[in-house]
C-alpha positions as CSV (number, residue, x, y, z in Angstrom):
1,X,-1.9,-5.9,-11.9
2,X,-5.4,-5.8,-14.1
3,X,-7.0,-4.0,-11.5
4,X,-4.0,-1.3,-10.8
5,X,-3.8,-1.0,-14.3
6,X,-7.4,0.1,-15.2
7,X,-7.5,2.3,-12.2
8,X,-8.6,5.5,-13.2
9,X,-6.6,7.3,-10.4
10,X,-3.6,5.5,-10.9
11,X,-4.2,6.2,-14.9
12,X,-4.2,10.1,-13.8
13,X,-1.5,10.0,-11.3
14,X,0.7,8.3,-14.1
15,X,-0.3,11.0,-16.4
16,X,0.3,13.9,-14.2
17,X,3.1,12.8,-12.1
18,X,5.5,11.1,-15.4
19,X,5.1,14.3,-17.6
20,X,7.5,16.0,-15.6
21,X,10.0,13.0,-16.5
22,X,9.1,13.0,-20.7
23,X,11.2,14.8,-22.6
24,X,8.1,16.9,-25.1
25,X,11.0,16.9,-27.9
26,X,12.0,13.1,-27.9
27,X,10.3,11.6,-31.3
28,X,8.1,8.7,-29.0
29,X,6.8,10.3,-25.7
30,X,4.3,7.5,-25.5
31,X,7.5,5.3,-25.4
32,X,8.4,7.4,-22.0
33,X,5.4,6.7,-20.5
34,X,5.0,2.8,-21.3
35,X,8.6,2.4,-19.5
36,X,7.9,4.7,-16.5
37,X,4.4,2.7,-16.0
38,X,6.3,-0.8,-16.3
39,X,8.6,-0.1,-13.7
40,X,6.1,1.4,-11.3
41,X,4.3,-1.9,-12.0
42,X,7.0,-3.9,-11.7
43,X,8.2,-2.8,-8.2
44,X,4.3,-2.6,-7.4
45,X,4.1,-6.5,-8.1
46,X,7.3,-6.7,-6.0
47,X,6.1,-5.1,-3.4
48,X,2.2,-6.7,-3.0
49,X,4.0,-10.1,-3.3
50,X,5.9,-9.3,0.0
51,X,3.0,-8.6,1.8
52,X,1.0,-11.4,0.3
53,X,3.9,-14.0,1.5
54,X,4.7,-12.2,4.4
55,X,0.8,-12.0,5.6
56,X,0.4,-15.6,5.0
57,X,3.4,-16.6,7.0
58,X,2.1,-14.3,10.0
59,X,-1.2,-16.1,9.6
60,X,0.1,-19.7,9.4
61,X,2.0,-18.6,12.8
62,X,-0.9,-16.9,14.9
63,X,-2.8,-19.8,13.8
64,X,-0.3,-22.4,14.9
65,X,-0.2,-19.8,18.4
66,X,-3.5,-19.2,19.9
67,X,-2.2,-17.6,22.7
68,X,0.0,-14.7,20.8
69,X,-2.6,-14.0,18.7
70,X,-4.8,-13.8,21.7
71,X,-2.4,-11.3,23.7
72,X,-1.9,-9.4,20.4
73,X,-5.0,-9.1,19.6
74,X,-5.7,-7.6,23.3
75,X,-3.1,-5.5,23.1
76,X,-4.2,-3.5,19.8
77,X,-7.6,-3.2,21.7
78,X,-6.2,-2.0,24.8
79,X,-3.8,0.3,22.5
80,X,-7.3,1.3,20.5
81,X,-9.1,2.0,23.9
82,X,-6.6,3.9,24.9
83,X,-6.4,6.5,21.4
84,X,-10.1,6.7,21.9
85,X,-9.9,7.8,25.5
86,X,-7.2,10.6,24.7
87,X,-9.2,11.5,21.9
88,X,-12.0,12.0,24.2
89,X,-9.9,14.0,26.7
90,X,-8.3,16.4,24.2
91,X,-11.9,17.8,22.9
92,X,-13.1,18.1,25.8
93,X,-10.8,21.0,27.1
């Protein structure tokens, strides 16, 4: 949350992208921007703490099945191998 919140992009985006949703003639615009940044970090930390739990679960169950991960892992190669080859097709003609 530290890091999201000194990021100078997401500092701009939240400045360009919340004006549109700050009343200019309410007496505490800064207010308006405090509560549309806490909710955007709110959901934010909702959000990265799904994928946190739910990529440590997949990990604890790849490592607990060798061979899955192994036929996974072949797969997204073969599927890689085969976006590279079409690649190389479609610039050629």
């Amino acid at each position: 949350m530290t890091i999201s919140l000194l990021n100078p992009k997401a500092i701009l985006f939240f400045v360009s992208f919340f004006i549109q949703f700050v009343d200019p003639g309410y007496g505490a615009p800064a207010l308006s921007f405090l509560v549309l940044g806490a909710i955007c970090q709110f959901f934010s930390v909702l959000y990265l703490s799904a994928l946190i739990f739910s990529g440590t679960f997949l990990a604890s169950q790849f490592r607990k099945r060798r061979k899955l991960s192994a036929g996974l892992t072949s797969g997204v190669g073969a599927l890689f191998l085969g976006f590279g080859a079409k690649l190389a097709t479609t610039s050629l003609g």
